[in-house]
N, C-alpha and C positions, 0 to 999 in steps of 0.2 A: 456415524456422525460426521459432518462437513470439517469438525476440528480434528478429525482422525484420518481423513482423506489426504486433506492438507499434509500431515504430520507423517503419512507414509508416503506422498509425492516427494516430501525434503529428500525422505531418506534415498528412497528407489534414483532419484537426481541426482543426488548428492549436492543439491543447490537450494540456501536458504537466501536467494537471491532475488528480488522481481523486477519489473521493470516498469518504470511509468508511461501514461499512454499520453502526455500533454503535445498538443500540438499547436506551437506557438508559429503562427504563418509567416514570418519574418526571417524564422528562422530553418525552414524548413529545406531541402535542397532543390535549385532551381527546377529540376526537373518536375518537381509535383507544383511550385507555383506556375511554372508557367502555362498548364492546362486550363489555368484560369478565362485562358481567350476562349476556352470552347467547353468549358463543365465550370457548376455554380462552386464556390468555396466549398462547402461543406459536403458536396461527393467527392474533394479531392483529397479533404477531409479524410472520409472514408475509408477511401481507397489506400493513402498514405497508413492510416491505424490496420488494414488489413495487412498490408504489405509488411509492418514490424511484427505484429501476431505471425506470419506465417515463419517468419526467421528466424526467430525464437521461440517456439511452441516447444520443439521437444528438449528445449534445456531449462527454462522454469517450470515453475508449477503454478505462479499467478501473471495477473497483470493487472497493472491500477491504474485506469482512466481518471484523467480529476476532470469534472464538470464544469468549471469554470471557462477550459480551455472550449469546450465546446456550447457553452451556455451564449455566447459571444454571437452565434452564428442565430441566434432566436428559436423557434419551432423547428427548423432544419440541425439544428444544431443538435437541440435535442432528441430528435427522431433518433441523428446519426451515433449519438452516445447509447441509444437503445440498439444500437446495431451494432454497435460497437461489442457488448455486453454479450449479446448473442452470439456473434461468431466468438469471442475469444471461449464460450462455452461450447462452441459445433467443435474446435481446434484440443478441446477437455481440459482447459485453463481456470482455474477459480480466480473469480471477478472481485477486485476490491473497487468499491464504489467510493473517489476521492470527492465528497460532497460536504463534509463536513456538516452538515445539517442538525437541526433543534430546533426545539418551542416547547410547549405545553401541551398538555392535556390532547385534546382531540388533534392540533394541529403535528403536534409528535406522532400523533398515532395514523395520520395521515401522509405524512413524512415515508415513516417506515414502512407504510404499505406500497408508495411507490417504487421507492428506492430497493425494499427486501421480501419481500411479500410474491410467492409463485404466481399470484394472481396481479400483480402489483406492470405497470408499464415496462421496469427495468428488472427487477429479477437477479440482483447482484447478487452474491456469497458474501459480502460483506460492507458494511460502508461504516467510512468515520463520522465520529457525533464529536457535537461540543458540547461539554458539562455545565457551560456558564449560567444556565436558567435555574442550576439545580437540581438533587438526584433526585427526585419526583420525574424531571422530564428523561431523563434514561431510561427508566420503566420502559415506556412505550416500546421503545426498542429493541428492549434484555424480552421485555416481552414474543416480540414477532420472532426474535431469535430462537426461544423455545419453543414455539408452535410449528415454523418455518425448517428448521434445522440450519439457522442463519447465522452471522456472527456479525459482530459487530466493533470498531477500535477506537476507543475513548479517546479524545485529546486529553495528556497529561503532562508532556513536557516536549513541546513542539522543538523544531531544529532553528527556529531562527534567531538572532542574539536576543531579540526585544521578549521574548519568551518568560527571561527572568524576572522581567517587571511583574508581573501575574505568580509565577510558578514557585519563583524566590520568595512570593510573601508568607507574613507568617499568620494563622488562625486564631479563633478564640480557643482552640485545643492547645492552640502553641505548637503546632506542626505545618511543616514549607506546607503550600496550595496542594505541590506538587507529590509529597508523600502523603495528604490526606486523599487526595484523588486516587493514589493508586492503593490505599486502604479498601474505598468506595470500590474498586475496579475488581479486586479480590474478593469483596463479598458478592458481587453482581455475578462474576462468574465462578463461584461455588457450585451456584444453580447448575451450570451445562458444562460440567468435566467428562469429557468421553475417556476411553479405553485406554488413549494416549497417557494420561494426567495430565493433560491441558483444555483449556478450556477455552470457547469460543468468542467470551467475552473480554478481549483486550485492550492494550492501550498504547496509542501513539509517543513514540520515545525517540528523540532525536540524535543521531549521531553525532552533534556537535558537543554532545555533553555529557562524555564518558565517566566521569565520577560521579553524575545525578543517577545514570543511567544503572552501575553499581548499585547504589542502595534501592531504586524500583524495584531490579532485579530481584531484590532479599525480599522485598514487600511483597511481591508478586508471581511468587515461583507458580503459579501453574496458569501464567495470563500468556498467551501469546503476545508479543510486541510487535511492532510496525514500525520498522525506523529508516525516516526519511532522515535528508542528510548528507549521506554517503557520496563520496567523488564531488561534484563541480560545488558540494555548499561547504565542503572542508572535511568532513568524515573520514578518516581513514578505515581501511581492510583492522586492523590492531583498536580503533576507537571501538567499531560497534562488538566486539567481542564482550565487551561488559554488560549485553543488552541479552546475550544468551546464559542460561545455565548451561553444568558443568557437560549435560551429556549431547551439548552443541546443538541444542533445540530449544524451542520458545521464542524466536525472532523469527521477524522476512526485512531483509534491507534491501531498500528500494533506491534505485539510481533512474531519474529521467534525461535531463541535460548531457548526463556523462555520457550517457550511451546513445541517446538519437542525434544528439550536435557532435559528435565525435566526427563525423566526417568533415567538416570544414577545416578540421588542421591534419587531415590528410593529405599528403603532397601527392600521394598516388591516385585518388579518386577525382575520376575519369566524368562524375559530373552524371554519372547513369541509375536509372532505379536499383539496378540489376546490383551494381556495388555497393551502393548505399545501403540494402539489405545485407550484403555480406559485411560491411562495418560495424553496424549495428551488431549481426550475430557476433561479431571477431570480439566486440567491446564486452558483452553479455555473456562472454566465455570466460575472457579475461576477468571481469569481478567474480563470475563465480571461483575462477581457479584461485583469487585473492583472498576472498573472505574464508573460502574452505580450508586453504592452506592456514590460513592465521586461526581457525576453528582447531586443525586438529594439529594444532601446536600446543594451545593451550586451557584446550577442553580436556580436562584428563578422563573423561567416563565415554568420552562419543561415541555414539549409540550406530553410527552413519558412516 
């Protein structure tokens, strides 16, 4: 199963660490905008998302495009996120599809056949959904998951402050949004527990919020997590350890900013593609030797 692949990539790495694929053009180093005089935005695009895939291939196990950043560029845009998807799978990378996407009924089920579906445009490993319509419209999804060998990651207590307004409320159960969703989250991935004891149907858990992060964890022990967050939105290496069980699995912590913008408070970078990939890998070393170190300090079972 794709939730068992995953879970012996951590280990064989030793890195439960991923890295985002957002490509914010403003910020990007001058050497990739300025080919703008002579190739359209979104082959530079391209080429930029190849050039991080190849720097970091053999020290994670995923990488997570968020669609937004490419949706920007229109039909080129999204060709270049279908391309994107592809190679980080030719490089044996599992794809998190950052799309957040949902609706209903057909439209759900139209959703997931793009987004996760081997027949589907993109073909991802996994993409995140919003709950907001309802657990009627997750269905479609937990669906394509079982048929696909796909996975999928809930929003349940996103990383950004205004999060609480929604997550902190309380139900007609009289339980936070945020531990009734990760109720919902554990019975949805009941269904598809591979070999591991994890399961492929998880949920989004922010690093900014290590004591919410704590009780998910006890709701959720056999959900993988997805925890954005980490480095440039305030997470520490020490926060998202409360996002893993005890035997240092069940998470992937995602750093985008920290590691593709890192080189502009570089005094030494020289301004060349050529470094800019070696920053990148330097910075993608550096978390993973952070969050591992902080893992087998104080995972007492780790498996890794």
């Amino acid at each position: 199963m794709l939730i068992d692949d995953l879970v012996n990539e951590v280990k064989k790495k030793q890195n439960p660490c991923i890295v985002g694929l957002d490509p914010e053009w403003d910020e990007l180093p001058n050497c990739y905008r300025q080919l703008s005089k002579s190739k359209p935005k979104p082959e530079i695009v391209l080429q930029w998302a190849k050039d991080v895939i190849d720097a970091i291939c053999d020290i994670v196990v995923a990488v997570k495009p968020q669609m937004a950043f490419y949706e920007v560029y229109g039909a080129e845009g999204y060709r270049v996120f279908e391309e994107v998807v592809a190679y980080a799978h030719l490089k044996k990378l599992i794809v998190i599809d950052d799309s957040k996407r949902n609706d209903i009924g057909n439209t759900a089920r139209a959703y997931a056949k793009a987004h996760l579906s081997r027949k589907g445009t993109i073909n991802a490993d996994f993409l995140t959904v919003s709950p907001f319509l309802g657990m009627d419209s997750i269905q479609p999804f937990v669906d394509t998951a079982l048929t696909e060998d796909k996975g999928i990651f809930v929003l349940v207590k996103t990383s950004n402050p205004g999060s609480s307004e929604i997550s902190d409320a309380i139900n007609k159960k009289n339980l936070k949004i945020s531990d009734w969703l990760g109720e919902c989250v554990r019975a949805f991935g009941s269904q598809c527990v591979g070999a591991s004891g994890y399961s492929a149907i998880g949920a989004v858990v922010g690093a900014t919020f290590p004591e919410e992060a704590e009780m998910l964890r006890k709701i959720m022990r056999n959900s993988y997590f997805l925890v954005p967050g980490y480095g440039a939105q305030g997470g520490s290496a020490k926060d998202v350890v409360s996002c893993f069980n005890e035997d240092g699995l069940g998470a992937l912590v995602s750093s985008s900013r920290g590691i593709l913008y890192k080189y502009s408070e570089n005094e030494e970078y020289d301004g060349s593609i050529g470094m800019y990939k070696e920053i990148v890998r330097m910075q993608t070393v550096k978390m993973q030797q952070e969050v591992y170190g902080m893992l087998k300090k104080y995972c007492k079972e780790m498996k890794y």
